[in-house]
Structure formats: C-alpha cells, structure tokens
C-alpha positions as CSV (number, residue, x, y, z in Angstrom):
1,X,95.0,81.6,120.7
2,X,94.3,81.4,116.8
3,X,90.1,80.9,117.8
4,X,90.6,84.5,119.6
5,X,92.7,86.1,116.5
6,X,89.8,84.6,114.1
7,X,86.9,85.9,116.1
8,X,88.5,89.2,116.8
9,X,89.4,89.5,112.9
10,X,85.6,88.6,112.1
11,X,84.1,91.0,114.7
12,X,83.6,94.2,112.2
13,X,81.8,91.7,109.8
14,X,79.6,90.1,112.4
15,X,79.0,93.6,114.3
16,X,78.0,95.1,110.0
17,X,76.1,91.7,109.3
18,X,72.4,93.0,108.3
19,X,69.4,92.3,110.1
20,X,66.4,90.7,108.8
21,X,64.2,93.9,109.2
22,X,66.4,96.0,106.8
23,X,65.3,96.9,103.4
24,X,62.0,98.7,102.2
25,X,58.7,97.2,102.9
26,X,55.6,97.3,100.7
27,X,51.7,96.8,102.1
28,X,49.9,93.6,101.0
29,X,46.8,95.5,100.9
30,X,44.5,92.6,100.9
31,X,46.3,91.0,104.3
32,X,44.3,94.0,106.4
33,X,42.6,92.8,109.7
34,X,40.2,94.8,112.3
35,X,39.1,94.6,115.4
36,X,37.4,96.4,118.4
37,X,35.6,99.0,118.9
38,X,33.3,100.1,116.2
39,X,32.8,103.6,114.6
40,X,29.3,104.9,116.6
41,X,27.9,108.0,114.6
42,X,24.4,110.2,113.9
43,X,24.1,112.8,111.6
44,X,20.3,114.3,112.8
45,X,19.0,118.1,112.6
46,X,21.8,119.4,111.2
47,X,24.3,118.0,113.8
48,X,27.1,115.3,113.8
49,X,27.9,113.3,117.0
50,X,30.8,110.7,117.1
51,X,30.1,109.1,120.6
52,X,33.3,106.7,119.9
53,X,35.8,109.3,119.0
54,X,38.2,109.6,121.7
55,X,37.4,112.1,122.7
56,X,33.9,112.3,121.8
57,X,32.4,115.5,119.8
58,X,29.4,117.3,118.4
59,X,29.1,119.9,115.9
60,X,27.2,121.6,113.6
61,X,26.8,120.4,110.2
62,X,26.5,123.6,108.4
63,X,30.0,122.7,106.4
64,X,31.7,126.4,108.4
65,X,34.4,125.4,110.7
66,X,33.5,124.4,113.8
67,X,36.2,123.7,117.2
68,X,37.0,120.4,118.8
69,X,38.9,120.2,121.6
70,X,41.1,117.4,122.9
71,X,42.0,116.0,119.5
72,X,45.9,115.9,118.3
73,X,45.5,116.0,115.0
74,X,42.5,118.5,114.7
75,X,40.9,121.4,116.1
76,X,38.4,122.2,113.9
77,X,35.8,120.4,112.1
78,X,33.9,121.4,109.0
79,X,31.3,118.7,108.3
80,X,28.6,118.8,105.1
81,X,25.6,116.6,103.8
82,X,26.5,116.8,100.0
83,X,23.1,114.4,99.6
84,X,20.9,111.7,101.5
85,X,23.7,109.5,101.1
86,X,27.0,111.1,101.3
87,X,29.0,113.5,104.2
88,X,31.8,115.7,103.3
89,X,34.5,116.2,106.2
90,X,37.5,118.6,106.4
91,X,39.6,118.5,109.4
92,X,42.4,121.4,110.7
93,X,45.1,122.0,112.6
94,X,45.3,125.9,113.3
95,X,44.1,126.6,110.0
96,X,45.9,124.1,107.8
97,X,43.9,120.8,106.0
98,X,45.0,118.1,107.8
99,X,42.3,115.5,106.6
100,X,39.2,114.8,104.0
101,X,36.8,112.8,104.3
102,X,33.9,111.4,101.9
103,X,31.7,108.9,103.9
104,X,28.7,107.5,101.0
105,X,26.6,104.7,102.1
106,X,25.8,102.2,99.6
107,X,22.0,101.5,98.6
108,X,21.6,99.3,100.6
109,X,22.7,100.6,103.9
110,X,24.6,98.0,104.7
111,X,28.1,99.5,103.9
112,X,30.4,102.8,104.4
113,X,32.6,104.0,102.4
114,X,35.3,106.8,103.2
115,X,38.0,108.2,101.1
116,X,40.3,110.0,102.6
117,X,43.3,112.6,101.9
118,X,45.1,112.8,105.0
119,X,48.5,115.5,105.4
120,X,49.2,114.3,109.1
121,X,53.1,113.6,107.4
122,X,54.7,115.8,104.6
123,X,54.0,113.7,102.4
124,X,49.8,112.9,101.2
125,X,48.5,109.5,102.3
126,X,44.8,108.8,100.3
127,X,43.2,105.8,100.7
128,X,39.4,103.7,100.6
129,X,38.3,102.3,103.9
130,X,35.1,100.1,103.9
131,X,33.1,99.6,107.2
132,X,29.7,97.1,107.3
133,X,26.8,98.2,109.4
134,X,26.3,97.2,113.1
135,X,23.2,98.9,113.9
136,X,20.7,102.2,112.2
137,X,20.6,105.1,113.4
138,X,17.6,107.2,114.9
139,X,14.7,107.3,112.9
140,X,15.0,110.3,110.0
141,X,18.4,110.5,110.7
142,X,21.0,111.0,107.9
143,X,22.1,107.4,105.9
144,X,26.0,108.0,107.3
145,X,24.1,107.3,111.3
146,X,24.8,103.9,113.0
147,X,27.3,101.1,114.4
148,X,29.9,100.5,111.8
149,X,32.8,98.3,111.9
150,X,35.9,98.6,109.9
151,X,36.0,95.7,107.3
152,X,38.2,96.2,104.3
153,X,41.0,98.3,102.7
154,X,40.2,98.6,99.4
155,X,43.3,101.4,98.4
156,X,46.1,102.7,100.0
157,X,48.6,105.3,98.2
158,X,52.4,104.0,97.9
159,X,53.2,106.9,100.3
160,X,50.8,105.1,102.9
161,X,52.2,101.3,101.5
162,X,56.1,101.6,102.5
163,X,58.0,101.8,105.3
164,X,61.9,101.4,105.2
165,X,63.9,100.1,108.5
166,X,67.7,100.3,109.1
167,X,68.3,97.6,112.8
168,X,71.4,97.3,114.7
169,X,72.1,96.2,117.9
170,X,71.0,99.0,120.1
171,X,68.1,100.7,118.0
172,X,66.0,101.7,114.7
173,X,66.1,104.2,112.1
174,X,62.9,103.7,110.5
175,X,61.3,106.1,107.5
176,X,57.6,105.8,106.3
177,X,56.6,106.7,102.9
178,X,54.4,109.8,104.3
179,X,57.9,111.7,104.7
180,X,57.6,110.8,108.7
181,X,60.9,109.1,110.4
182,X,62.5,109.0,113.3
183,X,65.9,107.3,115.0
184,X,65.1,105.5,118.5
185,X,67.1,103.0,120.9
186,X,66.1,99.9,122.6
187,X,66.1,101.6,126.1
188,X,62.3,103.0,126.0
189,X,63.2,106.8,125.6
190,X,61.1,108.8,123.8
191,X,62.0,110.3,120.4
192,X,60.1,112.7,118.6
193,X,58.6,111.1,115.6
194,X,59.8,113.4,112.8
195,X,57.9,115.0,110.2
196,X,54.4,114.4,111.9
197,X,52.0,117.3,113.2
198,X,50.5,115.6,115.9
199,X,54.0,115.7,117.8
200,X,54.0,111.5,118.5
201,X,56.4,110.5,120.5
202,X,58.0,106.9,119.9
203,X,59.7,104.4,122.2
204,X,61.3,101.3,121.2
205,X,61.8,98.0,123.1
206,X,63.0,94.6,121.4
207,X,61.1,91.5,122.6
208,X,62.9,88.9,119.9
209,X,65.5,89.1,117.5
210,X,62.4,88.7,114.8
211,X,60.1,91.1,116.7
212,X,60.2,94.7,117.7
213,X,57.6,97.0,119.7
214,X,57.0,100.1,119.2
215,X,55.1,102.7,121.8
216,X,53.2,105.7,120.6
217,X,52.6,108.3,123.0
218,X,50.5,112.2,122.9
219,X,51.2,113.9,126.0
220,X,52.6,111.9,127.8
221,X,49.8,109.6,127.5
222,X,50.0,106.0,126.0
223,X,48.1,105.7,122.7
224,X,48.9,102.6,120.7
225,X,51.1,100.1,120.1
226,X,53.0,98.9,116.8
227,X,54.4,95.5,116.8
228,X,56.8,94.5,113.8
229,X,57.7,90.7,113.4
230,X,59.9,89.7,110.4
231,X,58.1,86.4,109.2
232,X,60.8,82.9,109.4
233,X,61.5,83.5,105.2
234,X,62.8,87.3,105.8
235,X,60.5,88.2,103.3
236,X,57.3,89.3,105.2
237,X,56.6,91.7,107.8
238,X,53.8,91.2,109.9
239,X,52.4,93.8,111.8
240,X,49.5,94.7,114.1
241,X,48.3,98.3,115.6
242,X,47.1,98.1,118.9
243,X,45.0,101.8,119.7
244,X,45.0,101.8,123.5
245,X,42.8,105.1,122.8
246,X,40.5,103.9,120.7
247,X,39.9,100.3,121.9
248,X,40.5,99.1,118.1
249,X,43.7,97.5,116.5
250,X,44.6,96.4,112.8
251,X,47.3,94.0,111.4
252,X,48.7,94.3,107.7
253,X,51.4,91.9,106.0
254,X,54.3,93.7,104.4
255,X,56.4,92.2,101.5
256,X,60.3,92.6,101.6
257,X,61.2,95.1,97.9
C-alpha cells in the first residue's frame, strides 16, 4: 500500500519531468552533410533551364518577371547575368520577394557560390551555400551552367541556426528561429506549420524516446522528411533532411544553449 501512495504522490513530478529535446538548439555549421541529387543547370541565349528543379522550369533571362508554375514557394522568376561569372535571382509569391539569389563561379570553374536572402518565414534567413562542379555546361554557355553538387555551408544567420522544442508525452511544440512554429501530436495528423508561405503541413510520429520524425507535406503530397535524435550526452541534436521531392537530403549537428 505505501509503494502505491509513493508512486501516486510522485506522479505530477514524473508526468512534468523534462525531456531531453527541450531547450533551444544552435547549428554547428561546420557538421553540414549532402547527398543526392545534384543541382543540373544552363544559362545559354538568354535563357535559364533547371532540369533538376522539381518541377523543372525555363525562362527568360532578361531579369523581368517571368511565371513558373508548380512551385510552392514561387510563381515568378526574375533571373539576370550581372557578368560572365555571376547570376542574379529573385523569386515571388504573388508579388512579394520570397528569395534572392547570387550564384558567382569562382575562376576556376570548379566551385558555386550562392548567397541567399530567403522570407519563406517572418523572420529573414541569409546564408552562403558552396556547391563543386560535376560536369560543364554546353559550349558558350554562361559560367553558372553544369552538374553541381552541394558541398559546404559556409554561413547561416542565427534566425536560420535555432530551433527551440518543448516534448511531452503525446506531442511537440517546436519554434524555429525564422518566426515559423507549429504544435503537433504523435498520432500522424497534419498541422499547419505556422508562420510559413508555402502552407507545409507537418505530421509527427515518435520512433524512440531519443528520436522523433517529422513529415512535411504540399498538397497532400509527401515532400521530405526531418528526423531529430538527441545524441546519448543530451547535448547534441542530430538531424538529417530527407527531400523525397528532390531526391537530395542534408544532416546538421545542433548544440544544446
């Protein structure tokens, strides 16, 4: 009888206790991993092509606006040649700057860089992306043509660095640094993923008490998968981005703040 009075008395305390995920999380930039499919791309007679954008597009490169279709966070795409080297990109979503991008090829040809302001959450994400060269592009085509494969982030903002997590026993209440958030059970229901103009929908499912897996989803349609592992120490977050979309997925190591 006095085991049941003790466990019943410690109940509120074990049912409070706080789980390993919660706390803020910072980005250990240097822990970033790629793999998959690569970036395929010409820039040639005043045209840009991106055969491995899902979906794939072609437009002008006159740097006017120019509609996409098929694209969540995007319908129009305003693409300039600033010089031999360098592309300037602006993405919208009925009318509003969504995303910028510089692409500038090194000297040597071998690497891509891209900077980018993206305003997907309400809060500005900017960041340096390096890919290395696969294979050229057409003859006389623009330096920015070719295979390229993701290879390094080089800078992140802190708005694109943290992500803060709040786990019970029965779901998440996770906020990202971009101002984007949203409040999800373990029962795979979808949840709109606050804050973000592409209108992602989120379902959650727990596999371990260390691990958690998140589904992204546009339309009804599957589009990547998040999964979130809190390392044995409780101080590191591991995580890796499947794109079911895009064939490509990433991993980055979070530190515990």
């Amino acid at each position: 009888m006095r085991h049941l009075l003790l466990l019943a008395l410690l109940a509120p305390l074990i049912a409070s206790a706080q789980s390993a995920f919660d706390g803020t999380w910072k980005a250990r930039l240097d822990s970033a991993t790629f793999a998959g499919k690569p970036l395929v791309q010409v820039l040639n007679k005043g045209m840009l092509e991106c055969s491995s954008c899902v979906p794939p597009f072609k437009v002008k490169a006159d740097g006017k606006d120019q509609k996409v279709t098929g694209h969540d966070y995007f319908d129009t795409l305003a693409v300039q040649s600033t010089d031999p080297t360098s592309v300037d990109i602006t993405s919208k979503l009925a009318g509003t700057v969504i995303d910028t991008q510089n692409l500038t090829v090194s000297r040597d040809g071998d690497t891509l860089a891209v900077h980018y302001v993206n305003h997907s959450g309400p809060k500005e994400v900017s960041g340096d992306l390096m890919y290395k060269r696969v294979a050229a592009g057409p003859k006389g085509s623009h330096a920015v043509s070719g295979t390229w494969k993701r290879d390094k982030l080089n800078s992140l903002s802190m708005s694109g660095q943290i992500m803060t997590f709040k786990v019970s026993a029965t779901g998440v209440k996770m906020s990202g640094g971009d101002g984007t958030s949203y409040e999800a059970k373990f029962d795979g229901v979808q949840v709109l993923l606050q804050g973000d103009v592409g209108k992602t929908m989120v379902s959650l499912k727990r596999i371990s008490a260390s691990s958690i897996e998140e589904s992204d989803y546009s339309n009804g349609q599957l589009t990547g998968v998040f999964t979130v592992t809190v390392g044995t120490d409780g101080k590191t977050l591991n995580t890796v981005y499947d794109s079911k979309r895009e064939g490509r997925s990433s991993s980055l190591v979070f530190d515990k703040l």
